[in-house]
C-alpha positions as CSV (number, residue, x, y, z in Angstrom):
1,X,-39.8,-39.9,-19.9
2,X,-37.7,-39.4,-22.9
3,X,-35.2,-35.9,-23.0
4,X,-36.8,-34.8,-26.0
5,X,-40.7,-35.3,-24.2
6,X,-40.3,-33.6,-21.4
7,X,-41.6,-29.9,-21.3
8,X,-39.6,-26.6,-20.9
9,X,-38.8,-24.8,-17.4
10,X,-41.9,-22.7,-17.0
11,X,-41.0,-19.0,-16.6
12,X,-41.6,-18.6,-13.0
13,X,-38.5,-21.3,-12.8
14,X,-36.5,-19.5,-14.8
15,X,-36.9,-16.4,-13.0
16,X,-36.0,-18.1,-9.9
17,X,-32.7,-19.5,-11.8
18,X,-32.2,-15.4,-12.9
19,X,-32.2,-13.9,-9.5
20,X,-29.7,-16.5,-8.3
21,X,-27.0,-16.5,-10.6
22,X,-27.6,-12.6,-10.9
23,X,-27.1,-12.7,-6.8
24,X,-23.9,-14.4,-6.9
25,X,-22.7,-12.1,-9.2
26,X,-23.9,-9.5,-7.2
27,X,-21.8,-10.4,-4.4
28,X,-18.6,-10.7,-6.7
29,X,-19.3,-7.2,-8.5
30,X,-19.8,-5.5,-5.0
31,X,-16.6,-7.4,-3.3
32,X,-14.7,-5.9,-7.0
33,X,-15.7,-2.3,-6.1
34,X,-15.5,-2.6,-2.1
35,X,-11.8,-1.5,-2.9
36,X,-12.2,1.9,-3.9
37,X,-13.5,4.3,-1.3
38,X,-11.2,2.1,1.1
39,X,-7.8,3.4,-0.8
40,X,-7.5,6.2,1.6
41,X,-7.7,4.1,4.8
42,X,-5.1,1.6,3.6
43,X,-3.1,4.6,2.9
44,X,-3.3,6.0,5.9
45,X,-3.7,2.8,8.7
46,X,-1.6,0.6,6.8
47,X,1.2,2.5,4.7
48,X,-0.1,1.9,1.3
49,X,1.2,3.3,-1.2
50,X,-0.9,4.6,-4.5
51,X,1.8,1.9,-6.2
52,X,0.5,-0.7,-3.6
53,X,-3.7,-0.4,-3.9
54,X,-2.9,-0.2,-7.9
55,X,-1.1,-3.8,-7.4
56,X,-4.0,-5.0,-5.5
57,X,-6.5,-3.6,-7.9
58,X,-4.3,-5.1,-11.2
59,X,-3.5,-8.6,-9.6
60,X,-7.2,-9.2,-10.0
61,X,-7.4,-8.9,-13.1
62,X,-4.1,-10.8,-14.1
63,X,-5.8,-14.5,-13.9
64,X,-8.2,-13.1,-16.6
65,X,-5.7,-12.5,-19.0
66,X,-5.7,-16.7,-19.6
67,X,-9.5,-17.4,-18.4
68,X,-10.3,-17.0,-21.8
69,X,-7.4,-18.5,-23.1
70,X,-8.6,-22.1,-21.5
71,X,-12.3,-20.9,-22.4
72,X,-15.1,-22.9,-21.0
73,X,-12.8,-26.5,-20.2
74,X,-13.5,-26.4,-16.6
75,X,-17.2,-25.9,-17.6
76,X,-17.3,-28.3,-20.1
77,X,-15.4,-30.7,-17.9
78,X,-16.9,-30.9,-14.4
79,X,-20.3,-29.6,-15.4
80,X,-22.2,-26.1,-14.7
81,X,-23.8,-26.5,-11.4
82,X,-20.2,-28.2,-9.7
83,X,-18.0,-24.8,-11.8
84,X,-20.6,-22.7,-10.8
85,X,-19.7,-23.4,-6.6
86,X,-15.8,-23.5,-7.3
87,X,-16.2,-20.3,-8.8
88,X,-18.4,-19.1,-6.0
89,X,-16.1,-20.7,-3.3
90,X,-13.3,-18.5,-4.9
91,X,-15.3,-15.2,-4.9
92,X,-15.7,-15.8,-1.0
93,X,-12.6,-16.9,-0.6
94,X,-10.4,-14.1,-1.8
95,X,-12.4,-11.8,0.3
96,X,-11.8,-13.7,3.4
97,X,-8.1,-13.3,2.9
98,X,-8.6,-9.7,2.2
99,X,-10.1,-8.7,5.6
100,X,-7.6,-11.5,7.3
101,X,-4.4,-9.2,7.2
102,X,-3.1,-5.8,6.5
103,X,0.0,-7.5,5.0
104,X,0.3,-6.2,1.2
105,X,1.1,-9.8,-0.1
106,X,-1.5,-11.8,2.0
107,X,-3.8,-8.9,0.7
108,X,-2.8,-9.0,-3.0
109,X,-2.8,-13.4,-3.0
110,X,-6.7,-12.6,-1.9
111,X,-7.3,-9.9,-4.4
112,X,-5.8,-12.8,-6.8
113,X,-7.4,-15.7,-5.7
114,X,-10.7,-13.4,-6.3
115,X,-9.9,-12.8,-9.4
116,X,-9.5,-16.4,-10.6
117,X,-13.4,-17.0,-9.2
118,X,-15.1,-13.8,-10.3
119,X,-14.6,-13.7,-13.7
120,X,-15.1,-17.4,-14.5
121,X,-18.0,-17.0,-12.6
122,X,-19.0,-14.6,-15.1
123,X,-18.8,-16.6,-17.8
124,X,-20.6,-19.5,-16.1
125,X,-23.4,-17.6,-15.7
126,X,-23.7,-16.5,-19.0
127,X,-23.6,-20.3,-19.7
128,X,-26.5,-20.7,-17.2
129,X,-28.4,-17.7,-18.9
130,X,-28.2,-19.1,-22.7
131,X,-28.9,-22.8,-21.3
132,X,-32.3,-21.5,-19.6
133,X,-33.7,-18.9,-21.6
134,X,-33.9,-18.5,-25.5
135,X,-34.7,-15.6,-28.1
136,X,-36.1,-12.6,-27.1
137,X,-36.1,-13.8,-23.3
138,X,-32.6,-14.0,-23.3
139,X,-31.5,-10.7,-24.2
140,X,-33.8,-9.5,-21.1
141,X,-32.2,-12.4,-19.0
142,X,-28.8,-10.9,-19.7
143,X,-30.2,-7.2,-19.3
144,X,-32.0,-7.7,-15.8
145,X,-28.4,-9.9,-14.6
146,X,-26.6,-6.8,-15.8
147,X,-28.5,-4.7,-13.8
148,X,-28.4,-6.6,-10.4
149,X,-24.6,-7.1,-11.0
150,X,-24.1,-3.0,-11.4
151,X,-26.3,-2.8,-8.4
152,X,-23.1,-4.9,-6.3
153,X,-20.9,-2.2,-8.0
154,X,-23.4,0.9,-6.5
155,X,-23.7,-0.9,-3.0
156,X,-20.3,-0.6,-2.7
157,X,-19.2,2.7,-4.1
158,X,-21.4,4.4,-1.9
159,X,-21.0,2.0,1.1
160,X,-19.1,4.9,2.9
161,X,-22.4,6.2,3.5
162,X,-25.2,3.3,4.6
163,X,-21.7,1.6,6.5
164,X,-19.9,5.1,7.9
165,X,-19.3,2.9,11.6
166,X,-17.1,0.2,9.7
167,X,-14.7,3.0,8.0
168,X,-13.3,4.0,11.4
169,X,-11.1,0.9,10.7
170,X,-9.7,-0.6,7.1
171,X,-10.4,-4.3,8.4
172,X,-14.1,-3.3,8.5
173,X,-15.5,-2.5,5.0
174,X,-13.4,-5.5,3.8
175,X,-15.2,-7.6,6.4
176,X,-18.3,-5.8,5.1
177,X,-17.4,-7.4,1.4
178,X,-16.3,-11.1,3.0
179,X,-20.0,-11.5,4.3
180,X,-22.0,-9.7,1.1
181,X,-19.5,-12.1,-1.3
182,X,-20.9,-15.2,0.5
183,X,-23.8,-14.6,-1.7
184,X,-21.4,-16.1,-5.0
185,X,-21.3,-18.9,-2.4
186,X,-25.3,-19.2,-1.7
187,X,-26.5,-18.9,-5.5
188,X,-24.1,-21.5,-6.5
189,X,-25.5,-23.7,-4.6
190,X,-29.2,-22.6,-5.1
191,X,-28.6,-22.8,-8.7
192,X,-27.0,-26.2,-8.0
193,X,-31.1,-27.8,-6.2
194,X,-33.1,-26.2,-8.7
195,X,-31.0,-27.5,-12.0
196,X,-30.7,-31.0,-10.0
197,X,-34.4,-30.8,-9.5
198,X,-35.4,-29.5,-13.3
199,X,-33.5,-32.2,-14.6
200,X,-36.0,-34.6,-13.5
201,X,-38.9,-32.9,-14.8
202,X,-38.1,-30.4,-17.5
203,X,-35.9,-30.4,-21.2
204,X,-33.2,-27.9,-20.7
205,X,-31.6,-26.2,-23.5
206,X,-27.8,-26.6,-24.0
207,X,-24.9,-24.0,-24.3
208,X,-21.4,-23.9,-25.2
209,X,-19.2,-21.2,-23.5
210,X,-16.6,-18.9,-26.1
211,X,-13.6,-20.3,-27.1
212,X,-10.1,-19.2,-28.1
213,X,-9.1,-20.5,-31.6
214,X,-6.0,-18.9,-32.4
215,X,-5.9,-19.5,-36.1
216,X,-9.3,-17.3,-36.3
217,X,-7.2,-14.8,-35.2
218,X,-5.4,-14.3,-38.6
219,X,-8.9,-14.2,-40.3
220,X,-9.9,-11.2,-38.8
221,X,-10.2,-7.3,-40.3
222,X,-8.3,-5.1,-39.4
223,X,-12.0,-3.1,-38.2
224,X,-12.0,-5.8,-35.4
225,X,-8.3,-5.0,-34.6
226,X,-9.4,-1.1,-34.1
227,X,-12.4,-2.1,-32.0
228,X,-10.2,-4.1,-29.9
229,X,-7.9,-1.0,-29.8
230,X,-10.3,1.2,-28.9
231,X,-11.4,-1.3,-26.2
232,X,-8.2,-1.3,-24.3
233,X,-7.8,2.6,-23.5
234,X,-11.4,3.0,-23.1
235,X,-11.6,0.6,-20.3
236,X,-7.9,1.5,-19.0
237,X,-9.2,5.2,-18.9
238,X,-12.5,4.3,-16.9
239,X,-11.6,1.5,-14.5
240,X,-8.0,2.1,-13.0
241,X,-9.5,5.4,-12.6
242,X,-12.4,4.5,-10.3
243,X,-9.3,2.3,-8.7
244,X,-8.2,5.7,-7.2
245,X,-11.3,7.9,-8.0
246,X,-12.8,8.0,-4.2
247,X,-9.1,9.6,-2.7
248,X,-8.4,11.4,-5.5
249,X,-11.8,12.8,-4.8
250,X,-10.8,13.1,-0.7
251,X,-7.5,14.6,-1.4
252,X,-7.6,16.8,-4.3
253,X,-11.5,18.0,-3.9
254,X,-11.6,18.0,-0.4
255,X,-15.0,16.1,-0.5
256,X,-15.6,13.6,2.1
257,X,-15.8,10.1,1.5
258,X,-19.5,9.2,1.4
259,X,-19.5,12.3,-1.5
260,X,-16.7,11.1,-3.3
261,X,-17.8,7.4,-3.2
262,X,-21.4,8.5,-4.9
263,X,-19.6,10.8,-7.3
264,X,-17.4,7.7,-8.3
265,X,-20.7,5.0,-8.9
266,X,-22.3,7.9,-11.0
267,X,-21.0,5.5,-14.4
268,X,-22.6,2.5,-12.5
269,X,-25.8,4.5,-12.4
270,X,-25.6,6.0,-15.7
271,X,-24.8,3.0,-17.1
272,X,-27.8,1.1,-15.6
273,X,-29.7,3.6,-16.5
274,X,-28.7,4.6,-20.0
275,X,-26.6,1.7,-21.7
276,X,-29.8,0.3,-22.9
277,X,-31.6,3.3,-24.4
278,X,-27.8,3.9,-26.5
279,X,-28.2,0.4,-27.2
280,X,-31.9,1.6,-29.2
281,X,-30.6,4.7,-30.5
282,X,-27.6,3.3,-32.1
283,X,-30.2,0.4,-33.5
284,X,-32.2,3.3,-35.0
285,X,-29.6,5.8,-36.5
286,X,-26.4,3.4,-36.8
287,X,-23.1,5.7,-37.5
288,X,-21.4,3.3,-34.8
289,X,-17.9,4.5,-35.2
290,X,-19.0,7.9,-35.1
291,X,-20.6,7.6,-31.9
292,X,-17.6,5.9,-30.4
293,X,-15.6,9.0,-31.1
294,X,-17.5,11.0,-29.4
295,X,-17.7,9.1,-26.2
296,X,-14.0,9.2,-26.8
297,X,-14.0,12.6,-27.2
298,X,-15.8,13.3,-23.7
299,X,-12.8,11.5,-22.3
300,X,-10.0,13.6,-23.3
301,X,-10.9,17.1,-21.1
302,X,-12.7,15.5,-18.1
303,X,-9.5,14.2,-16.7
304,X,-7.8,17.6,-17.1
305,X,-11.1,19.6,-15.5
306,X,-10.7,17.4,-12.2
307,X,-7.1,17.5,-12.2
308,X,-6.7,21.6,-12.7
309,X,-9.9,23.2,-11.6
310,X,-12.3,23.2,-8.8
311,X,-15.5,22.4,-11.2
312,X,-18.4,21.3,-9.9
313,X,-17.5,17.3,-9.8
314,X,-21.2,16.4,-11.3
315,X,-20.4,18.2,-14.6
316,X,-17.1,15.8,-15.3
317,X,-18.3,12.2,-13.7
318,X,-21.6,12.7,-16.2
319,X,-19.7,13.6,-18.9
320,X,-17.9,10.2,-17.8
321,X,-21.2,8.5,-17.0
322,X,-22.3,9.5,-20.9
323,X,-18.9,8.2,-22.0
324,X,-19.3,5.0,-20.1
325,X,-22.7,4.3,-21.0
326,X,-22.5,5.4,-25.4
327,X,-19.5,2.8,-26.0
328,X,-19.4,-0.5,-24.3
329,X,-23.6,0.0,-25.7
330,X,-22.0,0.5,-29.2
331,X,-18.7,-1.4,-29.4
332,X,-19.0,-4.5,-28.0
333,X,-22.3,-5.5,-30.7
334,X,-20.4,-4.0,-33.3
335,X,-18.0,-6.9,-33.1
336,X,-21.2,-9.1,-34.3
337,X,-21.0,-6.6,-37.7
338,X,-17.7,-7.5,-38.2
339,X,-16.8,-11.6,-37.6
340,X,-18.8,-14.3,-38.9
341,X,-20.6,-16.2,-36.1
342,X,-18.7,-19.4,-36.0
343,X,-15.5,-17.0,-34.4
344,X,-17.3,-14.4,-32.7
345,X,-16.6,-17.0,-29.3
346,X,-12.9,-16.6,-30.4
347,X,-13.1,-12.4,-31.4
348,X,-15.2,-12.2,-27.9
349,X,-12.5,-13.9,-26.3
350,X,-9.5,-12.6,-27.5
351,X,-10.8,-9.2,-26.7
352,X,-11.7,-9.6,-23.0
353,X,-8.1,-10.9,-22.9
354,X,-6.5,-8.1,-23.9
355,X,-9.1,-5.9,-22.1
356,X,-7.3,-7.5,-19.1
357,X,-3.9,-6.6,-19.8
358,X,-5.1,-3.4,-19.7
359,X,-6.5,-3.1,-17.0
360,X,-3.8,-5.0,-15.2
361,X,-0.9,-2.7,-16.9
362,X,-2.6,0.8,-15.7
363,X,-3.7,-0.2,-12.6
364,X,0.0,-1.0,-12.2
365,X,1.1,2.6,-13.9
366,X,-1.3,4.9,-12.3
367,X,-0.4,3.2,-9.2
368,X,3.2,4.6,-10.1
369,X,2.6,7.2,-11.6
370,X,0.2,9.0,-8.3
371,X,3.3,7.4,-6.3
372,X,5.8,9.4,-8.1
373,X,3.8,12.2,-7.8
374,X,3.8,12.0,-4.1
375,X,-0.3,12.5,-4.4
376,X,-1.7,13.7,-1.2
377,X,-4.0,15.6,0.4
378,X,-1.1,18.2,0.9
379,X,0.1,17.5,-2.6
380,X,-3.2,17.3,-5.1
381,X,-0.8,18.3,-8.4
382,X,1.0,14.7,-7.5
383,X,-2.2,13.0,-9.2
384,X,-1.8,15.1,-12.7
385,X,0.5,12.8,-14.4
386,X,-2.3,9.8,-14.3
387,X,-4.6,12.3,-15.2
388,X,-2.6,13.3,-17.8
389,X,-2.2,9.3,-18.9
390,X,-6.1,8.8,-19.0
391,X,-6.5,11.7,-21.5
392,X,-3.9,10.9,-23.8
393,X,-5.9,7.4,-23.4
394,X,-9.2,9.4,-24.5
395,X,-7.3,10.9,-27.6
396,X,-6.0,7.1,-28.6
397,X,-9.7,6.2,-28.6
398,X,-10.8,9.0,-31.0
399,X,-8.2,7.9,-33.6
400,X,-8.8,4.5,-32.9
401,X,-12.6,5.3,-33.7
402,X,-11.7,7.5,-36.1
403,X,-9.4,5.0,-38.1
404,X,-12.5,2.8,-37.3
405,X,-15.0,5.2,-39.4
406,X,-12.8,5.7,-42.5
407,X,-12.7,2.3,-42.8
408,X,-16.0,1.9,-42.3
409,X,-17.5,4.2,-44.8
410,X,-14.7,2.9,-47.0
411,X,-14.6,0.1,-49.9
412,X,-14.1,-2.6,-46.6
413,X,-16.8,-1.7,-45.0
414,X,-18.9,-4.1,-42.8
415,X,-22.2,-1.5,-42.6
416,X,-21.2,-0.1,-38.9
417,X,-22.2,3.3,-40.3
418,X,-25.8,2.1,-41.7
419,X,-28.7,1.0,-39.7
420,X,-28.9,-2.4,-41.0
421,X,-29.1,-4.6,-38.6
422,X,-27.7,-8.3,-37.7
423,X,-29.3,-11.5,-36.2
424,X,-28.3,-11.8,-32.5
425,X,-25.5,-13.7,-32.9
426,X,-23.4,-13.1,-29.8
C-alpha cells in the first residue's frame, strides 16, 4: 500500500507512543534531580566540597552548551528510533558510573556522560511528539510528557522519604537512580517495536528537529536579546539553587532531609500544577513583560529571607514555586511574538545554549562561593554570599524585563503587551 494510502496511528497507539517516550524521560529527569538531597552525604562520607557537588552538577550541563549547536544531525542521520536508544543507553550509563565510585572524577565523567544522553534525549522526543500527534493534540502531547517528566524530578526530591534505608550510605540513592534511569533505556526500545510495527500499517507524520543558523542570529531584535537575558539569571537563580537547596535546608534550617527534599520539589509541584493555568491567564490579559517582572521581582527577597531569618520555609519556596511557574509559562512563547517562524528553530536553539552556560557557570560559582564561605551546619552565614548572587540575579531579571516592557510598549513593539495572539508556531 502506497505511503500516502495508508491510515493514521489511531489514538490509543499514540497514547501508547506518549507514555513511553514520557517514561524515558522520566527516568532521565529523576536521575537529574537524584543529586540534590544526596549533597550532604557526599559531603560528609566522601569529602565533598560545595565546589565539588557544584562541578558535578555543572559538568552536566556543559555537553548542552553544543547539543544545539549540531541540532538534530545525529537524528537526522541515523534515524529516530536508533538516536532515541543511544540517547537512552547514555542516560543509563552515566548513572551507572555515578554509583560505581566515590572518586570526584569517575563521578563527574558520569555526571558528563549523562549529560550528553539526557538532553538530546529531550529533543528526540519532542521529534517523536510532533512526528505522531498534530494540532491541538500536540500541545496536550507535550503537556501530559511535561508532566510525567516533572513527576522524575518530584520522585526524586522527595526520595529521602519513600527511600530513608538507602541514605544511610551515598552509594545507595545513586544506585536508587542507576535502576529508575534504565527506564530511558526500556522506552527507547519500546518506542523502537511500536514505530517498526506502525510503519507497516500506518502514515506517520514527519518532523524536523531545531536548528542553529548562525546568520539568523544577526536578524534578531534586540526584544529577543532581553528575553534571552532574562532567561539566563532566571534559570541560574532557580536551578543551581535546587543544586544545594536540600543542605542548605539541613544545615542552615535545621530541617531534616526528607523536609528539606519536599520543600525543594515545591517548584516541580507548583509548576505541574500551575505553569498551565499562567499559560491561560497570560493568553487572556497579555502584558507579558510585565508579568515577567514580577516573577522577577519575587526572586530578589526570597533568597535573603532563607539566608537571614528563620521564616517559615513554605512562605519563600511558594513565592519561588509562583516565580518558577509565571515565567518559563510566559517567556519561552513570547519568543514566537517576536521571530518569524522560519528562525524560531534557530532563536529556540541559541537560547537553550546559552541557558546552559548558565547553568554550567553558577553551578560552578555557587559551588565556590558556599566553599569560601566555609558553609556548614556550624557555619550557616557561609551560604549568604550565593544567596546574595541569586538575588542580585532576581534584580538583573526585573531590568531585563523591564528593558523588555519599554520596548514593548514602544514604537518596536511586537504586541507582547496586548492579547493578540499568534498561530502555534513553535
Amino acid at each position: 500500500m502506497p505511503e500516502t494510502a495508508r491510515p493514521e496511528p489511531s489514538r490509543p497507539y499514540r497514547w501508547m507512543v506518549l507514555l513511553f517516550v514520557s517514561l524515558a524521560m522520566f527516568g532521565s529527569y529523576y536521575a537529574y534531580d537524584a543529586l540534590s538531597p544526596l549533597a550532604d552525604l557526599l559531603k560528609q562520607q566522601l569529602g565533598f566540597s560545595d565546589s565539588n557537588i557544584g562541578l558535578l552538577q555543572a559538568i552536566y550541563s556543559f555537553p548542552n552548551i553544543f547539543t544545539v549547536v549540531i541540532g538534530g544531525l545525529i537524528i537526522d542521520r541515523l534515524g529516530l528510533r536508533k538516536s532515541l536508544m543511544i540517547f537512552g543507553v547514555l542516560c543509563v550509563l552515566g548513572p551507572g558510573i555515578n554509583a560505581a565510585s566515590g572518586q570526584l572524577w569517575i563521578m563527574a565523567m558520569g555526571r558528563l556522560i549523562f549529560g550528553m544522553g539526557a538532553e538530546s534525549l529531550n529533543v528526540a522526543v519532542t521529534t517523536a511528539l510532533a512526528k505522531w500527534f498534530k494540532g491541538k493534540e500536540l500541545s496536550f502531547a507535550f503537556g501530559m510528557n511535561l508532566t510525567i517528566c516533572r513527576l522524575g524530578s518530584f520522585a526524586a526530591l522527595n526520595s529521602p522519604t519513600w527511600a530513608r534505608a538507602a541514605y544511610a550510605s551515598w552509594r545507595g540513592p545513586l544506585l536508587i537512580a542507576f535502576v529508575i534511569s534504565s527506564l530511558s533505556f526500556v522506552g527507547a526500545m519500546v518506542y523502537w517495536i511500536l514505530e517498526a510495527h506502525a510503519e507497516k500499517k500506518y502514515h506517520l507524520g514527519e518532523a524536523s528537529t531545531d536548528k542553529v543558523v548562525f546568520g539568523d542570529l544577526f536578524k534578531f531584535s534586540q526584544s529577543y536579546w532581553l528575553i534571552v537575558a532574562l532567561c539566563i539569571v532566571f534559570y541560574s537563580a532557580i536551578f543551581p539553587f535546587q543544586t544545594f537547596a536540600v543542605k542548605f535546608f539541613i544545615e542552615a534550617h535545621g530541617t531534616s532531609r526528607e523536609f528539606g527534599g519536599f520543600l525543594s520539589s515545591m517548584l516541580t509541584l507548583f509548576a505541574m500544577i500551575a505553569t498551565p493555568l499562567f499559560g491561560l491567564l497570560v493568553d487572556r490579559v497579555g502584558k507579558r513583560a510585565l508579568l515577567m517582572m514580577f516573577g522577577s521581582l519575587l526572586l530578589i527577597p526570597v533568597y535573603l529571607i532563607m539566608a537571614y531569618t528563620q521564616v517559615n520555609l513554605y512562605i519563600p519556596m511558594a513565592m519561588m514555586g509562583v516565580a518558577f511557574s509565571l515565567i518559563p509559562a510566559v517567556m519561552w512563547p513570547s519568543v514566537a511574538y517576536i521571530v518569524e517562524q522560519s528562525k524560531l528553530g534557530t532563536a529556540y536553539g541559541v537560547m537553550t545554549m546559552i541557558q546552559n552556560i548558565g547553568l554550567f557557570g553558577f553551578n560552578l560559582l555557587i559551588g565556590w562561593a558556599n566553599t569560601r564561605g566555609g558553609a556548614s551546619a556550624s557555619n550557616p552565614a557561609g551560604y549568604h554570599m550565593g544567596m546574595w548572587i541569586f538575588s542580585i540575579l532576581g534584580f538583573l531579571g526585573v531590568l531585563f524585563a523591564f528593558l523588555l516592557r519599554q520596548r514593548e510598549t514602544g514604537t518596536h513593539g511586537h504586541g507582547l503587551e496586548t492579547i493578540t495572539t499568534v498561530s502555534a508556531s513553535a
